[in-house]
N, C-alpha and C positions, 0 to 999 in steps of 0.2 A: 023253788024254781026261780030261776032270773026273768026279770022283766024290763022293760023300758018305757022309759019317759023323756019327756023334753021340755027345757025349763025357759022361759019368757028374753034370758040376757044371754042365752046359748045358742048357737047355732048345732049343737052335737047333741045326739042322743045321749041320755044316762042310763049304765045298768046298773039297777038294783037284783041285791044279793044279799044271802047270809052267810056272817062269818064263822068261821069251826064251834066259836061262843056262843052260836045261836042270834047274835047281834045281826039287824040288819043294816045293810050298809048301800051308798051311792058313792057309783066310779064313771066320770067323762071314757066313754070309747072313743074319742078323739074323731067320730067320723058322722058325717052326716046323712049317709047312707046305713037306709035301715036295717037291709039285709044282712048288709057287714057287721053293725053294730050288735043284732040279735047272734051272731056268731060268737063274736066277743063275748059279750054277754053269758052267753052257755059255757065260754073257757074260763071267764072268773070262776060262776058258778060249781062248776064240773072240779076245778083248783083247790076251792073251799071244801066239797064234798071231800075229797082225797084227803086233805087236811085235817078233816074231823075223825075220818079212818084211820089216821095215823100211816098216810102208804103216800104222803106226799115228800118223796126225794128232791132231795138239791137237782140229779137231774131231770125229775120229769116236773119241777120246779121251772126249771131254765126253758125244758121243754113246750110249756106252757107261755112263758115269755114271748118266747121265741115264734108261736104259730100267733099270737096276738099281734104281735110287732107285723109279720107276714100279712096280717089281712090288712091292718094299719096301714101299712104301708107298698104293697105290692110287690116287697121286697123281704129277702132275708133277712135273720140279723146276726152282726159278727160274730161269731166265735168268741167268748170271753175266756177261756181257758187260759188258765197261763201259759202252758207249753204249746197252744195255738197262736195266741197275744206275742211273743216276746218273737216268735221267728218271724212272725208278718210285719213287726217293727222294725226289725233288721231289714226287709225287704224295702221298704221305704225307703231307712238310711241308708241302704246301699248309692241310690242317685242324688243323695244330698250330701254325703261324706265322702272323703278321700278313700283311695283303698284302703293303704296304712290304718287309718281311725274307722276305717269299717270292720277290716281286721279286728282291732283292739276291743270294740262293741261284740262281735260274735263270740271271739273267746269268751269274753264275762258272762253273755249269756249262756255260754254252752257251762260254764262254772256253776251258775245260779240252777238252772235246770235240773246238773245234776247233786247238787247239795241241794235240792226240796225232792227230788227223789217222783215216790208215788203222787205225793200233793201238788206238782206242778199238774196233773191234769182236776185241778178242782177249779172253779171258777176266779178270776182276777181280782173280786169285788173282797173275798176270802184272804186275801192278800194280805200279812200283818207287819207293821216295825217290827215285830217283836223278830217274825222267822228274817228279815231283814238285817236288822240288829246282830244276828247268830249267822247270818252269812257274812255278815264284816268282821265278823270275830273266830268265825274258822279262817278266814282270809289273812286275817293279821297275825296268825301262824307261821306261816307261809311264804309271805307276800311283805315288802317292804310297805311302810303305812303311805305312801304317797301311791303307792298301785292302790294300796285298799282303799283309798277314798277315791281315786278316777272310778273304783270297780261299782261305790256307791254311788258314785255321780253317774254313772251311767243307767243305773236300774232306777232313779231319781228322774234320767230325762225319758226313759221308756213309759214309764207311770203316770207322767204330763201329758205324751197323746192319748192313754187311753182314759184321763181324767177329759179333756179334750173331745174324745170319740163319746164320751157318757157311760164308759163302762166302767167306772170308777168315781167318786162323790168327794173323794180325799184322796189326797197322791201321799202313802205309807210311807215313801224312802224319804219325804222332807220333814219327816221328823227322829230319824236316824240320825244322828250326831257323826261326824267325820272324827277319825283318830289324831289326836294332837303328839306335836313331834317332842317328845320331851328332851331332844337335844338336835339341834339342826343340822342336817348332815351338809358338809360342802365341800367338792369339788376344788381343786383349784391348782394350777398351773402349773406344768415343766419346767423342770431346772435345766439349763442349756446341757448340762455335764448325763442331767437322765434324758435328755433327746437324744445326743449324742449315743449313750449305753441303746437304746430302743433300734435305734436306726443300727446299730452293728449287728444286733443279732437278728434284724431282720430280713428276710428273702427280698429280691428284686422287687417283685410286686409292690411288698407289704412298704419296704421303702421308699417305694414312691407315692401310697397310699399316704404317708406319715407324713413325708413333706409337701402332699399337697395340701392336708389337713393345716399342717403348722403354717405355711404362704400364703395361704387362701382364706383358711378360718372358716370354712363348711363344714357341715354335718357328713357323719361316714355314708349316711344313704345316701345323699348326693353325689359324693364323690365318688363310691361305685357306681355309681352310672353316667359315668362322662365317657365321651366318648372323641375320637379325633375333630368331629364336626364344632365344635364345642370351645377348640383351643384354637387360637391362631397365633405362629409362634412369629408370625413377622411384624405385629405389632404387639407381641407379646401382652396379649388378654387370654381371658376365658369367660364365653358367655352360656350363660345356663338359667333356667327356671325352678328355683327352688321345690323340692316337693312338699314341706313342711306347710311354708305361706303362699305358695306358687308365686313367690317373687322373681324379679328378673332381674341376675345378677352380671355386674360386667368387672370381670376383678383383672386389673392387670395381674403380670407373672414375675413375681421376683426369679433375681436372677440362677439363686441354690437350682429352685424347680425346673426352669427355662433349662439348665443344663442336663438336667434330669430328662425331662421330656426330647432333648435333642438327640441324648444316647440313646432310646428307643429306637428299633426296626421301623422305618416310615410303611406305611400301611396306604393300598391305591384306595380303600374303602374308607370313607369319611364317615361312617358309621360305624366303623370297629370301634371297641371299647380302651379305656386306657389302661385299663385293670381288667384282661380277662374274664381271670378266676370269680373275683366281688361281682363283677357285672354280670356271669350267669348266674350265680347266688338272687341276686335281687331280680334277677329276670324270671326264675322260679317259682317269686313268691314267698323267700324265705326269710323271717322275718330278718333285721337288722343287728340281732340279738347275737345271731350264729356268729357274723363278723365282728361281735360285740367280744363274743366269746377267743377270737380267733387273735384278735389283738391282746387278750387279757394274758393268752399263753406267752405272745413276745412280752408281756410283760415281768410274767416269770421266768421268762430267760436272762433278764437283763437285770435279774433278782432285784424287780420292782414292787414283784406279789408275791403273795404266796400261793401255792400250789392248790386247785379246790377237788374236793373230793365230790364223788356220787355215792359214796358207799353209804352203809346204814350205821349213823355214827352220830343221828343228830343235827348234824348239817348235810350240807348240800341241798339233795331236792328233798328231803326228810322234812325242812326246816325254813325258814328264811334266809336268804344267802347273806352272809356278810358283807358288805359295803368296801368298796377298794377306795380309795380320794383319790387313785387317778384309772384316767378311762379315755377312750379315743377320743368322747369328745372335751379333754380337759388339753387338747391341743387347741379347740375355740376359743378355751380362755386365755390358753399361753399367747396367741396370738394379738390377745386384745390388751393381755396384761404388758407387753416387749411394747408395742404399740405406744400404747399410753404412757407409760415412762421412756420412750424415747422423742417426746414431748407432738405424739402427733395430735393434732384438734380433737376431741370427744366426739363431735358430728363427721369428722372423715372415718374415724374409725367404725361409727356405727352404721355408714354408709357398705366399707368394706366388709364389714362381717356379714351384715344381714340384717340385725336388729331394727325390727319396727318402731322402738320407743328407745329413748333415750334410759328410761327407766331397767329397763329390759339390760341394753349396754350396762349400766351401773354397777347391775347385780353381777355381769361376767367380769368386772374388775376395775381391778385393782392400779392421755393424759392431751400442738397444735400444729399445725403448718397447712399446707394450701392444696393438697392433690391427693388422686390416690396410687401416682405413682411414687412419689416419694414417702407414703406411707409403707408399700412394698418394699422400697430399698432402708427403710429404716429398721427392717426383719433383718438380725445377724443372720451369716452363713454355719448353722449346725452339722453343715457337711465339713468342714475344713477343721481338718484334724493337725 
């Protein structure tokens, strides 16, 4: 039977108890109130008994926690579960992250969920590198290895709050090793003659998509969502808030696009889009990926790719997709690569693209003068055939 006592350097009762071993033992009930504490008390006690029965489960283990923590504190306690734990984490990151990267959190954990199967309802603390480890390694199947290590960096920072919250002693995914590239894949920049081939076989839209990309040096999210309010063609700019860094960009308009954009039906609504089609795409909700896709097919038209299949063949969605070197946004680097060998400054250029660091700039390529409209008119014409 449990009893209590109170020790001289304490302000808290102690319950004494015995353990399944017969061993007796002293545990602080954290409370100074006796009543509570003889409560407590009876729930070690009562925990031990079940335990020496052989009838003390994980959950009326937790269950037992959990009514202890309750008189402790006058409160509940979390939910440790995994597949309680990782959607109430998302709930957090929903008003601390962008949608996009809220997005990209929810996928992975809807991945991890359902690759631990029946074990995501066992407690978090149960949690191991090891099923961790074998979720980055059916991922790297699949998945290009730079997704599969955002997919570990992610279940990496969910494991910090709930090492944080106290329902965890060691965070498992930081001793998970990320997958090394054994050959660096890169991107890298339009040849005026394949701008030229892209822009022929592409539809109005997507044309003016390309050349806003190539004049501008934005990302395709961005640039699906511009809208007339956005451009002003009588001092030929365009001002916009990036989604990526939520920067604020003011680019002037060379003159390829300015022409582009004046062939357009003028619109009385300063909030129409300039892309339709892409703008209800992203207004959906749908990822980036779809227009990702939509451009890869101009580029098999202009036999830049080659064609991908879905079928059951190994690749496609069977496999991990093969890597193309050009992609929509390798029109960001043509812009900064034209750029820099038509000797504009490194810091105008990384003003006009975007880049927060110079560092950043570097990596997209592959050079001076004084503004950024002369930066724009130093972009040849890819229209003029």
């Amino acid at each position: 039977m449990a009893s209590l006592r109170r020790l001289s350097n304490s302000p808290y009762w102690i319950a004494c108890f015995t353990y399944p071993d017969g061993r007796r033992t002293q545990r602080s009930t954290g409370t100074t109130d006796k009543r509570c504490a003889r409560k407590i008390a009876d729930e070690f006690d009562n925990a031990s008994r079940q335990a020496k029965a052989g009838k003390l489960t994980e959950s009326r283990a937790r269950k037992t926690i959990a009514d202890i923590y309750a008189l402790a504190n006058a409160d509940s306690l979390p939910s440790s579960k995994i597949n309680v734990f990782f959607p109430e984490w998302l709930k957090r990151k929903e008003i601390e992250a962008g949608p996009k990267t809220h997005q990209r959190y929810s996928a992975v954990v809807q991945r991890f969920m359902r690759f631990l199967g029946p074990r995501a309802n066992k407690d978090i603390a149960h949690l191991t590198s090891k099923e961790i480890a074998a979720f980055r390694d059916e991922l790297s199947k699949q998945l290009t290895i730079g997704t599969v290590n955002i997919s570990v960096k992610i279940v990496r920072a969910a494991l910090a709050q709930a090492r944080r919250d106290g329902l965890v002693d060691v965070n498992e995914a930081e001793r998970v090793t990320l997958l090394k590239r054994t050959t660096r894949f890169e991107r890298r920049p339009f040849t005026l003659e394949e701008l030229r081939r892209i822009i022929e076989v592409a539809d109005d839209e997507w044309r003016g998509m390309i050349l806003c990309g190539l004049y501008t040096g934005q990302r395709l999210g961005d640039i699906a969502g511009l809208c007339w309010n956005n451009v002003d063609l009588s001092q030929r700019e365009m001002r916009f808030v990036t989604g990526k860094t939520g920067r604020r960009q003011i680019i002037p308009i060379a003159r390829p696009f300015a022409d582009y954009l004046e062939s357009l039906p003028t619109s009385d609504d300063p909030s129409a889009p300039l892309f339709p089609r892409a703008y209800s795409t992203r207004q959906r909700n749908i990822p980036t990926g779809t227009l990702s896709n939509q451009f890869y097919r101009i580029l098999v038209a202009a036999g830049l790719a080659e064609p991908r299949t879905h079928q059951s063949t190994g690749k496609g969605r069977s496999s991990k997709r093969e890597q193309n070197e050009l992609s929509f946004h390798c029109l960001r680097h043509t812009t900064t690569s034209l750029m820099k060998n038509a000797g504009v400054s490194p810091a105008i250029v990384q003003e006009f693209i975007g880049h927060d660091s110079a560092t950043v700039s570097s990596h997209y390529t592959h050079i001076e003068t004084e503004a950024m409209q002369k930066a724009a008119n130093a972009l040849p014409d890819v229209t003029d055939t």
